[in-house]
C-alpha positions in Angstrom: 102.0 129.7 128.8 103.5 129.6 132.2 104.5 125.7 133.9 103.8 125.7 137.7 105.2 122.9 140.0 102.4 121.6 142.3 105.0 122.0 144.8 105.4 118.3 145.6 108.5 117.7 147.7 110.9 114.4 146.8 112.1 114.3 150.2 110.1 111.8 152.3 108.9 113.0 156.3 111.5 111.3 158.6 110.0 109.9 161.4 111.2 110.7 164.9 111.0 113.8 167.5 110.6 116.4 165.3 109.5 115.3 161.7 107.4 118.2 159.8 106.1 120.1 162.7 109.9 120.8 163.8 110.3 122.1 161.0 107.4 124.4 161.4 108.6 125.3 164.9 111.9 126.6 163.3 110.3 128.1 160.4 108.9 130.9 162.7 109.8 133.2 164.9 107.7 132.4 167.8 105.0 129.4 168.1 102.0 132.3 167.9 103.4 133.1 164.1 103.3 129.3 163.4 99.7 128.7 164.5 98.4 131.1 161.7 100.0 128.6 158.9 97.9 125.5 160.8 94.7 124.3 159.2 92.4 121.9 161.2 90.3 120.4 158.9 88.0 117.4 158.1 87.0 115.9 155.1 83.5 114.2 155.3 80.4 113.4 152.9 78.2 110.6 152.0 79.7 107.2 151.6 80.9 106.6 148.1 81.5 110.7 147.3 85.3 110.2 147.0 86.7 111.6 150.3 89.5 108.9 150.8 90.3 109.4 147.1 90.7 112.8 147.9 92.8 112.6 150.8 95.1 110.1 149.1 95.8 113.1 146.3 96.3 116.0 149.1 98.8 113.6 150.6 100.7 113.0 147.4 100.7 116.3 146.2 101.7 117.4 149.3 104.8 115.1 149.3 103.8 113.0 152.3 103.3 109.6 150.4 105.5 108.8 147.3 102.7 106.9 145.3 98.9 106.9 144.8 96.7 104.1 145.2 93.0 103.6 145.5 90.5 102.7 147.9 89.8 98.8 147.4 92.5 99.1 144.4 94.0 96.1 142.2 97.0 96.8 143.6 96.3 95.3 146.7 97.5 97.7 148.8 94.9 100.4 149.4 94.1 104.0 150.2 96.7 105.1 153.2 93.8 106.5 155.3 92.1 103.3 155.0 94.3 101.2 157.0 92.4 98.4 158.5 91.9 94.7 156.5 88.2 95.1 156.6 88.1 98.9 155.2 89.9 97.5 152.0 88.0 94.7 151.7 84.7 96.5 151.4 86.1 99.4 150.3 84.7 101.8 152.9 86.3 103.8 155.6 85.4 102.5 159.0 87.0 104.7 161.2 88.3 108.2 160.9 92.2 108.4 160.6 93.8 111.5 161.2 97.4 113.0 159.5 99.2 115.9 158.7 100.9 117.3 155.7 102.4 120.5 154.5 101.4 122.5 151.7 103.3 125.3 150.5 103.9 127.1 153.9 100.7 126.1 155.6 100.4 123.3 158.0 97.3 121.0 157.7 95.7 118.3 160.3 93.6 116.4 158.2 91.0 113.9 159.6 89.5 111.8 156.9 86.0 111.1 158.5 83.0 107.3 157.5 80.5 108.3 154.9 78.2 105.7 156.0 75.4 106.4 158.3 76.1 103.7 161.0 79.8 105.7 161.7 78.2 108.5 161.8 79.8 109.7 165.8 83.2 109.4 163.5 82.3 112.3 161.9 80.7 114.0 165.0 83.8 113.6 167.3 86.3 114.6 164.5 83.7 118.2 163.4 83.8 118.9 167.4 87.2 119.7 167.4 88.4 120.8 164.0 88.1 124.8 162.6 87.5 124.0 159.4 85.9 121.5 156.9 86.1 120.3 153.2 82.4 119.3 152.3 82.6 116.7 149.2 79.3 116.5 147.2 79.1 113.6 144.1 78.9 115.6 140.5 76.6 113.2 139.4 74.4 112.2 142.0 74.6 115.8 144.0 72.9 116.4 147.5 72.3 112.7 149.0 71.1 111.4 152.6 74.4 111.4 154.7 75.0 115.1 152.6 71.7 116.3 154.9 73.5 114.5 158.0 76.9 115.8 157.7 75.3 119.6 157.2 73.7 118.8 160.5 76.8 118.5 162.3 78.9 120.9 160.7 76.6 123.4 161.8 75.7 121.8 165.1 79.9 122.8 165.7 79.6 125.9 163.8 82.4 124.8 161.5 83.2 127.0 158.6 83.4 125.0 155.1 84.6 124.5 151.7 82.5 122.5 148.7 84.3 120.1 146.4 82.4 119.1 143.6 83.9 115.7 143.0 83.7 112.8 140.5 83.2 115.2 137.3 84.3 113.0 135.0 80.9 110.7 135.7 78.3 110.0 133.2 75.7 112.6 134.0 78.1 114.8 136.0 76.4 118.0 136.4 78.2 120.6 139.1 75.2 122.9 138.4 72.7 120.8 140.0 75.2 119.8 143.4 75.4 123.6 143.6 71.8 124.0 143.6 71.1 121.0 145.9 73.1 122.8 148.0 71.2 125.7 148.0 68.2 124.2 148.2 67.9 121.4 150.6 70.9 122.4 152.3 70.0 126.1 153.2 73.8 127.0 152.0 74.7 130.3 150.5 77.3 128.9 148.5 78.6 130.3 144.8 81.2 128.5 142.4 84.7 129.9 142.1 85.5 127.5 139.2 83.7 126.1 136.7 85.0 123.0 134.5 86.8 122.8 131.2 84.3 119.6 130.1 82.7 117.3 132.1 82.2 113.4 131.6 84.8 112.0 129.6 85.9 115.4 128.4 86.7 117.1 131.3 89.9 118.9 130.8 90.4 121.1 133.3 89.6 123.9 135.6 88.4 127.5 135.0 89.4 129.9 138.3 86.7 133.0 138.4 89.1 134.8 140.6 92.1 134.7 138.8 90.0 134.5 135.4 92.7 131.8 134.2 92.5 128.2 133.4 94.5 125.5 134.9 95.3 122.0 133.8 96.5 119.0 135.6 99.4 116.9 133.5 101.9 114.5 134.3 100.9 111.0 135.0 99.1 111.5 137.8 98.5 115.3 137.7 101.4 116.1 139.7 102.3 118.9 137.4 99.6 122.0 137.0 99.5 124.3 133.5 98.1 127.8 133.9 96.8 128.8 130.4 94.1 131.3 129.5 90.4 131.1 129.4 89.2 128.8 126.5 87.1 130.9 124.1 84.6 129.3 124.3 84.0 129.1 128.2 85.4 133.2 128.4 81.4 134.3 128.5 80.3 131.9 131.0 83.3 132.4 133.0 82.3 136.2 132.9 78.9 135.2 134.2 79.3 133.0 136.7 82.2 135.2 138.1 79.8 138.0 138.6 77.2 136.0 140.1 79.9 134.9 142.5 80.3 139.0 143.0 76.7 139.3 143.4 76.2 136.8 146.1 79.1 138.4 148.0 78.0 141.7 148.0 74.7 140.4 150.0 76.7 139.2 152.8 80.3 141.3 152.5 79.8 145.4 152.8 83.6 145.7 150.8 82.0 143.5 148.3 79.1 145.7 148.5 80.7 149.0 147.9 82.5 147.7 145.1 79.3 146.9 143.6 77.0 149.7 144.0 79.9 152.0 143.0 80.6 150.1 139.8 84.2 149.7 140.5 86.1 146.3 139.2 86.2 143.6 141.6 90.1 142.5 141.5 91.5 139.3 142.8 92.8 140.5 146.2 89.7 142.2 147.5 87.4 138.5 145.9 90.3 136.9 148.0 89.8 138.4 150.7 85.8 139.1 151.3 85.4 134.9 150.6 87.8 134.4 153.4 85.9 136.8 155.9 82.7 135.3 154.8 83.6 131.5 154.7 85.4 131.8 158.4 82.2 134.0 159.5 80.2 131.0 157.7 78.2 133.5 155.4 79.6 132.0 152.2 81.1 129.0 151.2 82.8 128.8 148.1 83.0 125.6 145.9 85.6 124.2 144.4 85.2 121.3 141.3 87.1 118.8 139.8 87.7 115.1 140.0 89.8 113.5 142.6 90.3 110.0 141.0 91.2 111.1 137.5 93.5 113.7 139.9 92.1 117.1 138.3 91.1 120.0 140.6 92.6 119.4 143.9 95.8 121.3 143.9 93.7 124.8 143.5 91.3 123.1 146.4 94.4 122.7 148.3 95.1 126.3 147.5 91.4 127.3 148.6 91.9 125.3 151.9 94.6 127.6 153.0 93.4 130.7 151.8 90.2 130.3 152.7 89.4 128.6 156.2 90.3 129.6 159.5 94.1 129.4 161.4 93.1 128.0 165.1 92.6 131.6 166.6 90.4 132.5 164.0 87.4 130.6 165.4 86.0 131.1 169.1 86.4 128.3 171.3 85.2 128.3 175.1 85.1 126.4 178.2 83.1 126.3 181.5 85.0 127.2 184.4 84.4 124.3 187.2 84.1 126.5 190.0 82.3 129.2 189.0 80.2 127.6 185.8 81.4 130.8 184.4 81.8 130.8 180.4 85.5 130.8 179.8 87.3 132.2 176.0 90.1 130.3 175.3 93.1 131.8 173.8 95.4 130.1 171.0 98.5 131.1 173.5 101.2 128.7 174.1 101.9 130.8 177.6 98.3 130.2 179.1 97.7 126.8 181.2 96.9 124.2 178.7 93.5 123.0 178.0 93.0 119.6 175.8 90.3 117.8 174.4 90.1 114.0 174.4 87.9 113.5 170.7 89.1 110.1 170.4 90.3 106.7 171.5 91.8 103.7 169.9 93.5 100.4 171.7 96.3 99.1 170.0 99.6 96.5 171.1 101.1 99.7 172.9 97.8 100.3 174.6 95.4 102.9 174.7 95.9 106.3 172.4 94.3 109.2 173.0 93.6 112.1 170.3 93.9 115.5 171.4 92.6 119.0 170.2 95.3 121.5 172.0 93.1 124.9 172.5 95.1 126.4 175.1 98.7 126.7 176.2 101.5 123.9 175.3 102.3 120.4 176.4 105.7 118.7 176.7 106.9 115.4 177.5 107.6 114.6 180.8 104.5 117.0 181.9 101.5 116.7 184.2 98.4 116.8 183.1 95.3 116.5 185.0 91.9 114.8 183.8 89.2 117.3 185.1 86.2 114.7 184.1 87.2 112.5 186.6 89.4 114.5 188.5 92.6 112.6 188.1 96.7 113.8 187.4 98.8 111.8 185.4 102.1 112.2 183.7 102.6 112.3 180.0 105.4 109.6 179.2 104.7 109.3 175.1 103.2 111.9 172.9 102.9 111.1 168.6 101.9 113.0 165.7 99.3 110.2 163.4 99.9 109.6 159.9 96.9 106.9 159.6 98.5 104.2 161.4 101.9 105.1 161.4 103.1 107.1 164.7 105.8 110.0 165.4 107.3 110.7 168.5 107.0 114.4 169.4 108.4 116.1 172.8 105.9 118.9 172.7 102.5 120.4 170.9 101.5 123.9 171.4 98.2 126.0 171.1 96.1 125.2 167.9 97.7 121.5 167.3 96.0 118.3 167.6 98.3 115.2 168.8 98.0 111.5 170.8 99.4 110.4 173.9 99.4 106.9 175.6 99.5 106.0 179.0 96.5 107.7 180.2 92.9 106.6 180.9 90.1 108.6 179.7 86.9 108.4 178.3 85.8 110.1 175.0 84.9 113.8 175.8 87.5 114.2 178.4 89.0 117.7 179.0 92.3 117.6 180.2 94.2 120.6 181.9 97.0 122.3 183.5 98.8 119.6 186.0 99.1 121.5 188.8 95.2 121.6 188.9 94.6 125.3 189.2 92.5 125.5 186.0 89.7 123.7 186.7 87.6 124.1 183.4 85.3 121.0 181.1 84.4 121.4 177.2 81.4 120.8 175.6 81.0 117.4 174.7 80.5 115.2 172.1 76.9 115.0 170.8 76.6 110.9 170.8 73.3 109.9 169.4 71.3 107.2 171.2 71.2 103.5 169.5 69.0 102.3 166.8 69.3 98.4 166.4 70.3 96.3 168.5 71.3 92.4 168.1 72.0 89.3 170.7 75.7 88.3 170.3 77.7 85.1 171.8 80.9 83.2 171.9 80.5 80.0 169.8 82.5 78.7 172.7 82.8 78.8 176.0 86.4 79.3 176.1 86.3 82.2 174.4 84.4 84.0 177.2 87.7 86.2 178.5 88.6 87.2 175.5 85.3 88.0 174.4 84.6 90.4 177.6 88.1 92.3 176.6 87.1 92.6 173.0 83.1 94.3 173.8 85.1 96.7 176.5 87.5 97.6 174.2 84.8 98.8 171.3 82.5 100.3 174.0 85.5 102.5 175.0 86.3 103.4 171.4 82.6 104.1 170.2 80.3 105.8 172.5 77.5 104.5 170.3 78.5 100.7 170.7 76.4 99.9 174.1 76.7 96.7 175.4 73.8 95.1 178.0 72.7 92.2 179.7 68.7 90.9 179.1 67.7 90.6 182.6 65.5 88.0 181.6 66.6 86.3 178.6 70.8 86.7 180.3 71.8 87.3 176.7 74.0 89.7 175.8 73.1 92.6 173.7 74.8 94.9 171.8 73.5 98.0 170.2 74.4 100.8 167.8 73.4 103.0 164.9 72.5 99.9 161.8 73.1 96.6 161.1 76.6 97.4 159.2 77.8 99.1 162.3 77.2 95.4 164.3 78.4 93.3 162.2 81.5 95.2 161.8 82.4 94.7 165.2 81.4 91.1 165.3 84.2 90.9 162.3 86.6 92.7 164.6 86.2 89.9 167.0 87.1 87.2 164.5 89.5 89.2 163.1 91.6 91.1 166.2 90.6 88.5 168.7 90.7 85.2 167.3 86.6 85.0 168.8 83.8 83.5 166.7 80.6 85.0 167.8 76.8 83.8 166.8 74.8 86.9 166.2 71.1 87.0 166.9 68.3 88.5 164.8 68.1 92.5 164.7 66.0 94.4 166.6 64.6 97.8 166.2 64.9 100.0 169.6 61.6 100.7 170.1 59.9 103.3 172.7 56.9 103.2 174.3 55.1 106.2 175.3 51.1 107.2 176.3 48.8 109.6 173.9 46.2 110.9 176.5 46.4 112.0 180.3 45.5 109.6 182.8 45.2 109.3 186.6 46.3 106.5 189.0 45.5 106.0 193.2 47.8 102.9 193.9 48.2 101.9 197.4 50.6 99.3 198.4 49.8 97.6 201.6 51.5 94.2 203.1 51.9 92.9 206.6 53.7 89.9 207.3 54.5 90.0 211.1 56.2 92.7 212.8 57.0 96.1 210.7 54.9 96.2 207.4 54.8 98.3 204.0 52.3 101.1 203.5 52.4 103.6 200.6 49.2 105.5 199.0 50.4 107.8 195.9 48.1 109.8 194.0 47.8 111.9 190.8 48.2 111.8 187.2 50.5 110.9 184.2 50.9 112.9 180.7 52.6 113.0 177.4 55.1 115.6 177.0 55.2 117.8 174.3 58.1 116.9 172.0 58.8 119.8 170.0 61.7 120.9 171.5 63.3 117.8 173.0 62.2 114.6 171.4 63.4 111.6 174.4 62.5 113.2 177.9 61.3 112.1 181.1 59.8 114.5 183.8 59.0 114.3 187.9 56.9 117.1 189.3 56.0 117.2 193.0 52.5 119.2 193.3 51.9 117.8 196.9 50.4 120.3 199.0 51.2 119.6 203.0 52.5 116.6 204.5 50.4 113.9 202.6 53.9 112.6 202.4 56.6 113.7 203.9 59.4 115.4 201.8 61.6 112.6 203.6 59.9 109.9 200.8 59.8 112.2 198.0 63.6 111.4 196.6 62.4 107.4 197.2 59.3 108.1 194.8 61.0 110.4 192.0 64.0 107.9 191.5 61.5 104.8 191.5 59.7 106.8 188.6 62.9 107.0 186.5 64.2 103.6 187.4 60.6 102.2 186.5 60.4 104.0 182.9 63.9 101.9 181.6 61.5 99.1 181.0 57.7 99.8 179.5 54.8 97.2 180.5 54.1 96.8 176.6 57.3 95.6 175.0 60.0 96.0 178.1 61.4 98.9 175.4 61.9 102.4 177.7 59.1 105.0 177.9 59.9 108.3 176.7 58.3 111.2 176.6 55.6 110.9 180.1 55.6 113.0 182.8 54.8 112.2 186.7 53.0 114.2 188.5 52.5 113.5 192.7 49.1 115.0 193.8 48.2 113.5 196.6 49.4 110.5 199.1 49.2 108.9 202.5 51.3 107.4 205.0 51.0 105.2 207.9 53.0 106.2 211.1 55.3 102.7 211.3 54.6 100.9 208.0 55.5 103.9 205.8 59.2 103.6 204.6 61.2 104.9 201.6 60.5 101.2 200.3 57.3 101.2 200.4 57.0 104.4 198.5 59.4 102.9 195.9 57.2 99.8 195.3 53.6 101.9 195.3 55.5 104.1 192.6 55.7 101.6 190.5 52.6 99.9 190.4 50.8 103.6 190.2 52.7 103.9 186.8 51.6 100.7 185.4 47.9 101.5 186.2 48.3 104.9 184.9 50.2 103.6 182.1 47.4 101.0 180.9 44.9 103.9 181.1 46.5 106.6 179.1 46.2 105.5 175.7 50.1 103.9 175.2 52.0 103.4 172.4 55.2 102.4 170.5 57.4 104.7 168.4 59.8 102.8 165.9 62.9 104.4 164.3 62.1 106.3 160.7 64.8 106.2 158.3 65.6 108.3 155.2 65.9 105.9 152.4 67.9 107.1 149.2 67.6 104.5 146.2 69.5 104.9 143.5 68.2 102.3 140.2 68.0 101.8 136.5 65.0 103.6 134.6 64.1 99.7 133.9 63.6 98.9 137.8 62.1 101.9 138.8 58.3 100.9 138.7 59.5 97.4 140.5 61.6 99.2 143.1 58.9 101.8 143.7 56.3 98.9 144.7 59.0 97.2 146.8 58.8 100.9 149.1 55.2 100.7 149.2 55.2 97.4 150.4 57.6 98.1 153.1 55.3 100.7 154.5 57.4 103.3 152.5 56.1 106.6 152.2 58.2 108.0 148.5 58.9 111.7 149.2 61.1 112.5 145.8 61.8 111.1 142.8 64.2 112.8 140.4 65.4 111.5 137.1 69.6 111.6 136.5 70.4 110.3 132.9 69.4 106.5 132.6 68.9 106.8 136.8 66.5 107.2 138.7 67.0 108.5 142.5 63.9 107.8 145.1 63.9 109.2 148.4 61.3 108.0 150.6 60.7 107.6 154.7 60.4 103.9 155.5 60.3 102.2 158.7 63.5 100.7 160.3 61.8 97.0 160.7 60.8 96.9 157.6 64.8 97.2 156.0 66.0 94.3 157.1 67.0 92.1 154.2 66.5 95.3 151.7 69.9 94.9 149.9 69.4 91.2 148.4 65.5 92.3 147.3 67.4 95.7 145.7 69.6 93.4 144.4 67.5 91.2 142.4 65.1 93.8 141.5 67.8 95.4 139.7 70.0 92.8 138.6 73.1 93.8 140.6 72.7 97.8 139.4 70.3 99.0 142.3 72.5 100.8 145.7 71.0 102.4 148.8 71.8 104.4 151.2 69.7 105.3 155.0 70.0 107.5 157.8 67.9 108.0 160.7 64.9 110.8 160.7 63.4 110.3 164.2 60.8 107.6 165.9 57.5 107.7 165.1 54.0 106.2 165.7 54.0 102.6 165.1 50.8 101.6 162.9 47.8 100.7 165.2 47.3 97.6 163.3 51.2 96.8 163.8 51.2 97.4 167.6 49.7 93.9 168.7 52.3 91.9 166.9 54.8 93.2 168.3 53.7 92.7 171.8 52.3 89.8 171.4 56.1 88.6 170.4 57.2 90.3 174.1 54.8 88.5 175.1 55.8 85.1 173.6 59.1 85.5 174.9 58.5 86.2 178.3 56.6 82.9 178.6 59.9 81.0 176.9 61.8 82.7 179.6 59.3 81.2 182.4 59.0 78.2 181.0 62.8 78.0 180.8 63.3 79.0 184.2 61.0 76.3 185.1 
């Protein structure tokens, strides 16, 4: 039996100009041989799948921290990625934290990324910039609702991936059935590369299928990894499941397939290297297992990071080119003009930092850089490398690196490039989804008002799903975002960053309206009152649009014949439509989904004026509107309830009852998992009915499906309450 040192380093990262990524810099030759040791890579899942944990183990194995400790631990100290007060408190991560560690002689940028639902444009900003990601899947409870989202944006960003298997050592941990979640409801082709040495409270260790040898984890917190052989008794399912990983391969790898057809062995170096080519050409992704907490599995899933997922040239990045709209390859090349992403933003008590995704060229203190969003130079005085909250000065970043800089403005989605402005190119941004709740919010005092203004632009420039507005007619300010968690968060933040206590209004669900049926309007707006008067006539009809390809989308179409009105009016008449559809005559919610269509008009030689038009436009949708069968779509959410066989009849009729519609059940030792659709209104105050139901044992977990039809029977309610409001607001006014 052979000892192996997990290659832990005693010597701490000093902080300062150079720190680990100096050393890199002197390691090679030139910075082009340094960027093929870099790894870019996220680690994301559903909340509660152990990513922190994880995380907290690559950076102690990797040397970077000297001691473990655990996400909302006894110790009182905390995960390190989980640096803010309120992510230990509740023991969730809040906000993605980025840092950097070396392991063996690759370099890795690790961005540990929210598993809850309502931080969900954490995970999107940090997948839109990174090559490469570990995808962390629960042993025991396997494939779950934020699982389905996180696919969703990994392939939205084409981002090659790894699978860990975590949390093996749980009652009824089954890697099997995560693997075929995977397969099934995921759509991966995905094949184990390990398989356990026990699970549950037995698991032991970790069998490699490439290297047919077994590895164990000792030391008092693993630190120290034993390479031993294959346990009889697992030698003939390590033989199976090996060649099943062969077989898989050979559909999507043609050395793989050779191999196979001619019967030859498959040896480690030619396994090694058709799972890279596959897993960077995302054909394949190979899964790793083990446990992160009781620290068994993730040095070899360190190992598998390296080996396996792309160096920053390995996956294709472009850019448009702003002069030409031409589609532009960029090149990991530290002689090229530099090109930079801006992915995210935080505001701390040295002012705003920006993160930035390098994919072009190299940056240096002291340099220009100029802001081709909003067309704007500026210098670079202060650039860091981020160890969660912790900062190191750097003096330059080259092609393939991601970084922060202060003292610049910028929005999220900024591309930033060459200072003397003769690359003119923009990125793709950031897919932001739109809003799903949305609550009233106010200073408990007056006094607070300044404070309390800083503190909403501050979050609205961080998240670009935290929308602030003003209620034309209520004047209350409302803020908006993806669930209640995400709101209340921020209303902590206030108390906590700001000193502000803030009253928070009852939720409401974001609503659309839209019509079912196609209907025609003739409106013509006519007034004199002395002198120059107002006449408009617009004719023609309004429709639904189909939704199968875009699901929130708004259409003018022009199908005047002549000069029943002028082209001179048209611009007056189209932007009156769009302006008009950001408030619905049902509920005041915005109508989706309709399109305009101008047929026919008339104008009067004086009266007539752009105006005029504007008004007539207006009124023409309304009548239209009332005719065309309209409607309200409410948010659908994927509900994942996890409960004791004892509560499961009980927590069944609770869904029912909340106009749940129960798409799966599936039975996981003495658990039972429901999956149902259920409507957002109807999950407010869900956790304190889940809670008695199941005597403190029940959890859930939601994300959002899409909007649908609200109940016919539901739809008067509801606008009887805009209704009722409306004539508070008049009588207030009064």
């Amino acid at each position: 039996m052979q000892y192996l040192s997990a290659l832990r380093s005693t010597k701490r990262f000093a902080l300062g100009s150079t720190g680990i990524w100096g050393s890199a810099r002197r390691m090679f030759s030139t910075a082009e041989a340094a960027f093929k040791k870099i790894r870019n890579i996220g680690i994301s899942a559903h909340i509660d799948s152990g990513k922190t944990t994880f995380t907290e183990r690559l950076l102690f194995y990797s040397g970077r921290i000297g001691d473990i400790h655990e996400v909302k631990g006894s110790d009182n100290v905390g995960a390190t990625m989980d640096f803010m007060e309120l992510e230990r408190e509740k023991g969730i991560t809040i906000q993605s934290a980025a840092t950097h560690i070396k392991w063996k002689e690759n370099f890795i940028n690790v961005i540990d990324t929210p598993g809850h639902v309502d931080f969900t444009i954490e995970v999107e900003r940090a997948l839109r910039v990174l090559d490469g990601a570990v995808l962390i899947i629960c042993g025991a409870s396997g494939v779950q609702p934020q699982t389905l989202t996180v696919d969703k944006q990994m392939k939205r960003y084409e981002v090659p991936r790894v699978i860990f298997v975590n949390k093996l050592d749980r009652m009824g941990a089954n890697p099997w059935a995560a693997i075929d979640g995977a397969r099934s409801r995921l759509s991966l082709n995905c094949a184990a590369v390990q398989i356990p040495i026990g699970l549950e409270g037995n698991l032991k260790g970790i069998v490699d299928l490439i290297t047919m040898k077994a590895y164990y984890n000792e030391g008092p917190k693993g630190e120290t990894l034993r390479e031993d052989v294959v346990p009889d008794n697992l030698k003939a399912e390590a033989e199976t499941r090996r060649q099943e990983l062969i077989d898989i391969l050979a559909n999507v790898d043609p050395a793989i397939e050779d191999a196979y057809l001619s019967e030859k062995p498959v040896d480690e170096a030619l396994l090694k290297a058709a799972i890279r080519r596959q897993t960077i050409a995302r054909k394949f992704i190979p899964v790793f297992m083990g446990s992160a907490y009781k620290n068994k599995g993730v040095q070899l899933a360190m190992d598998g990071i390296c080996e396996y997922l792309p160096a920053p040239d390995e996956k294709e990045n472009h850019a448009h080119d702003m002069t030409t709209n031409a589609k532009i390859k960029l090149e990991i090349n530290s002689k090229k003009p530099f090109v930079g992403f801006a992915f995210k933003l935080e505001e701390n008590r040295f002012g705003q930092l920006t993160y930035i995704r390098v994919y072009q060229g190299k940056l240096k203190k002291g340099d220009y850089v100029y802001n081709a969003t909003v067309k704007k130079r500026m210098k670079v005085s202060r650039m860091v490398k981020m160890h969660a909250n912790t900062m190191e000065d750097i003096s330059e970043v080259e092609a393939g690196d991601i970084f922060a800089l202060f003292g610049v403005e910028c929005a999220t989605g900024d591309t930033f490039a060459e200072g003397d402005m003769n690359t003119l190119v923009s990125l793709t941004p950031i897919f932001v989804p739109d809003p799903v709740m949305s609550l009233s919010i106010r200073p408990t005092k007056n006094e607070f008002g300044a404070k309390f203004q800083k503190a909403l632009n501050k979050f609205r420039r961080e998240d670009p799903t935290f929308h602030v507005n003003v209620d034309p007619e209520s004047e209350e300010i409302i803020i908006s975002g993806m669930g209640e968690l995400h709101l209340q968060i921020y209303a902590e933040r206030m108390r906590r960053e700001f000193g502000i206590d803030v009253t928070l209004g009852q939720p409401s669900v974001n609503y659309r309206e839209v019509i079912n049926q196609r209907a025609d309007f003739d409106y013509l707006h006519k007034k004199q009152s002395g002198g120059a008067g107002q006449y408009a006539r617009v004719a023609g009809y309004l429709e639904p649009i189909d939704t199968e390809t875009v699901e929130f989308s708004n259409t003018f179409e022009n199908k005047i014949v002549g000069t029943a009105i002028p082209n001179e009016f048209i611009p007056a008449i189209e932007k009156a439509f769009y302006e008009t559809v950001k408030k619905g005559p049902l509920t005041g919610y915005p109508v989706v989904n309709c399109r305009y269509v101008l047929c026919d008009g008339s104008t009067h030689v004086v009266d007539s004026s752009s105006t005029a038009f504007a008004i007539a436009t207006k009124y023409s949708f309304t009548q239209g509107f009332r005719s065309a069968a309209p409607g309200l779509l409410e948010p659908l959410m994927i509900v994942e309830v996890t409960v004791p066989q004892t509560a499961y009849t009980s927590v069944m009729g609770g869904i029912s009852k909340r106009r749940g519609l129960i798409t799966n059940t599936e039975g996981r030792g003495d658990m039972f998992i429901i999956t149902a659709t259920v409507p957002l209104s109807m999950m407010f105050g869900y956790a304190t009915e889940l809670r008695g139901l199941t005597a403190g044992q029940g959890e859930y977990s939601m994300e959002y499906l899409s909007h649908q039809a609200v109940p016919p029977g539901d739809l008067p309610g509801i606008i009887e309450r805009y209704q009722k409001k409306l004539r508070a607001k008049k009588s207030s006014d009064n």
